[in-house]
C-alpha positions in Angstrom: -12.8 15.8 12.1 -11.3 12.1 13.1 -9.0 10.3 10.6 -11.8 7.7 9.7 -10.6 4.8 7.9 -12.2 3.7 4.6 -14.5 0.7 4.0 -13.9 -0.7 0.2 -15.9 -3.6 0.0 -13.8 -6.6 -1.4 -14.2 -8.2 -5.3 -12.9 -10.7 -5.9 -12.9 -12.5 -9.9 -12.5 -15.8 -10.8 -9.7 -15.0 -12.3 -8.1 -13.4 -9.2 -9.4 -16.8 -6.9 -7.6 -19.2 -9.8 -4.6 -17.6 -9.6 -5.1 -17.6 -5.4 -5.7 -21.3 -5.5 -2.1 -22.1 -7.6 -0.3 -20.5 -5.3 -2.0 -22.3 -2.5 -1.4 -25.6 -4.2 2.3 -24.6 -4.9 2.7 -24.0 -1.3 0.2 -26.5 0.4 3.3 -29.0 2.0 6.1 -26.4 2.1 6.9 -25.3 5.8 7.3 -22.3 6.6 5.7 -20.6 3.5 3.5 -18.2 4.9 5.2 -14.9 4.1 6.4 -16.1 0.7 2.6 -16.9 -0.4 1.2 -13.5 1.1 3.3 -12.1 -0.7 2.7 -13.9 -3.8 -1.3 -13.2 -3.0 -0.8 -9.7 -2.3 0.8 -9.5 -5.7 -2.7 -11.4 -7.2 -4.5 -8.8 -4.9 -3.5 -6.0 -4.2 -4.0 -6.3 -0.6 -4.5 -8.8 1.8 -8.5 -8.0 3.1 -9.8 -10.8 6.0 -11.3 -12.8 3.1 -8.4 -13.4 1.8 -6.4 -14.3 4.6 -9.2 -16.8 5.1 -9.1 -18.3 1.5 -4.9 -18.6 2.9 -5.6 -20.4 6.3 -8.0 -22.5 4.8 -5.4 -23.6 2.0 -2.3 -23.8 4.2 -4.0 -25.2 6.8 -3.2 -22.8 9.4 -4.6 -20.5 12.2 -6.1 -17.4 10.8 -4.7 -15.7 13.8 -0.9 -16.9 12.6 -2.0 -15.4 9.0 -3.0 -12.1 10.7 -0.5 -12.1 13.1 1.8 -12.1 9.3 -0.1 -9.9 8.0 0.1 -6.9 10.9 3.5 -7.6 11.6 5.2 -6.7 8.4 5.1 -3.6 6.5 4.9 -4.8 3.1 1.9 -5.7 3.7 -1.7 -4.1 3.6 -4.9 -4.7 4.4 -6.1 -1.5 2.5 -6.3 -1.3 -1.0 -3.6 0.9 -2.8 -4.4 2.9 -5.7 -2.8 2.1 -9.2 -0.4 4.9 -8.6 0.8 4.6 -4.6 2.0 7.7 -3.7 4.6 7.6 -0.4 5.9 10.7 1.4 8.8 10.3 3.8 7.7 11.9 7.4 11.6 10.7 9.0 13.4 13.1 10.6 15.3 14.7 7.4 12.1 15.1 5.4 10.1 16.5 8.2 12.6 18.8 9.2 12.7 20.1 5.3 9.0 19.9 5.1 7.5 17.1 3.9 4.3 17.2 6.8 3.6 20.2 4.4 3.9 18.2 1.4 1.8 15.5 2.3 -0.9 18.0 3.5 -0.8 18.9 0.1 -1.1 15.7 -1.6 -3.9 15.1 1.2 -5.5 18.0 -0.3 -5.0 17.6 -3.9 -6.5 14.3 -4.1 -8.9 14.9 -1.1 -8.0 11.8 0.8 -6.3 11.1 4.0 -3.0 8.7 5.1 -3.6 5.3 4.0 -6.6 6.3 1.8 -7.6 5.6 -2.0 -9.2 7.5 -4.5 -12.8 6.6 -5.0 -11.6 5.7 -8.9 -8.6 3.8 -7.3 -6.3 5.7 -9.2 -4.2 6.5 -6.4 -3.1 5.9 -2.6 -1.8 8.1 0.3 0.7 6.8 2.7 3.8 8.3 4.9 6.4 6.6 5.7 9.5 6.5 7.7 12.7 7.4 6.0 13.0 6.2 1.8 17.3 6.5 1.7 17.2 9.6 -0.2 18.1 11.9 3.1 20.2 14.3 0.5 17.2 14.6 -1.1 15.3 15.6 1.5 11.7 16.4 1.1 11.3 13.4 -0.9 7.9 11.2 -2.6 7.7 8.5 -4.4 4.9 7.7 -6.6 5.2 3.9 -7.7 8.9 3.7 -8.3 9.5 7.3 -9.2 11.2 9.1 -6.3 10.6 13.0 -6.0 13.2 15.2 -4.3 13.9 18.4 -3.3 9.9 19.1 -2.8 7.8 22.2 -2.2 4.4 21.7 -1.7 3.8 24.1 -4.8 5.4 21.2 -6.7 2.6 18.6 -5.7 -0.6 19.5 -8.6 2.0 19.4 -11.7 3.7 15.8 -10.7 -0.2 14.4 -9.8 -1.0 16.0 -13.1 1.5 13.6 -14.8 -0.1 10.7 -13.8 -3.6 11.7 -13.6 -3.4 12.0 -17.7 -1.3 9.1 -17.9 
């Protein structure tokens, strides 16, 4: 079966669009503001779906092509949704070596979702990444800012369990 990736239709609130168009105001005549404002958005958002990089162009004034061009270039940011928990496992070459593919296959399993997924109640998010600093630690997750180490795939139901009750 292919790694499909997941439609989530985007919401937005009037709330959410408000707070969007302050930060567009704040930024309207400042040059070279781009990343500072998607980041300020993504912080509003969540993510950074193609409706909201339009709502940005339109308020800066720029190519939607520069904002995407932003947006795919740098890490921090997603055009996925993560879940309220974001749940990263380090694939570098320590934590592979030590097992983390089979630690993320777990967590893949556990919450039945792929890579770069969400939970259908948004609860959590699945991503790998390369190398978190904790190489000692080696195979390490974070969930949020709470960095696992040391991991076993056995490991993976009871630290989901803490934050599935939280």
């Amino acid at each position: 079966m292919k790694n499909k990736l997941q439609i989530i239709p985007f919401t937005d609130s009037a709330e959410k669009h408000a707070q969007l168009d302050a930060i567009l105001a704040e930024f309207k005549d400042v040059p070279g503001a781009l990343v500072q404002v998607l980041k300020r958005v993504q912080e509003v958002y969540g993510y950074l779906p193609l409706e909201v990089q339009t709502f940005v162009a339109e308020g800066l004034d720029v190519p939607l092509e520069e904002v995407y061009g932003v947006v795919s270039f740098y890490s921090l940011f997603s055009i996925q949704p993560k879940g309220e928990y974001k749940i990263s496992v380090c694939l570098g070459t320590a934590c592979y070596v030590k097992g983390s593919q089979d630690v993320f296959n777990r967590v893949s399993e556990e919450l039945k979702i792929k890579g770069g997924g969400i939970t259908p109640d948004g609860k959590f998010s699945l991503d790998a990444t390369r190398c978190l600093g904790c190489c000692g630690l080696a195979p390490v997750m974070t969930v949020n800012s709470d960095v696992y180490g040391r991991l076993t795939p056995a490991q993976v139901p009871e630290i989901l369990k803490k934050y599935q009750n939280a």
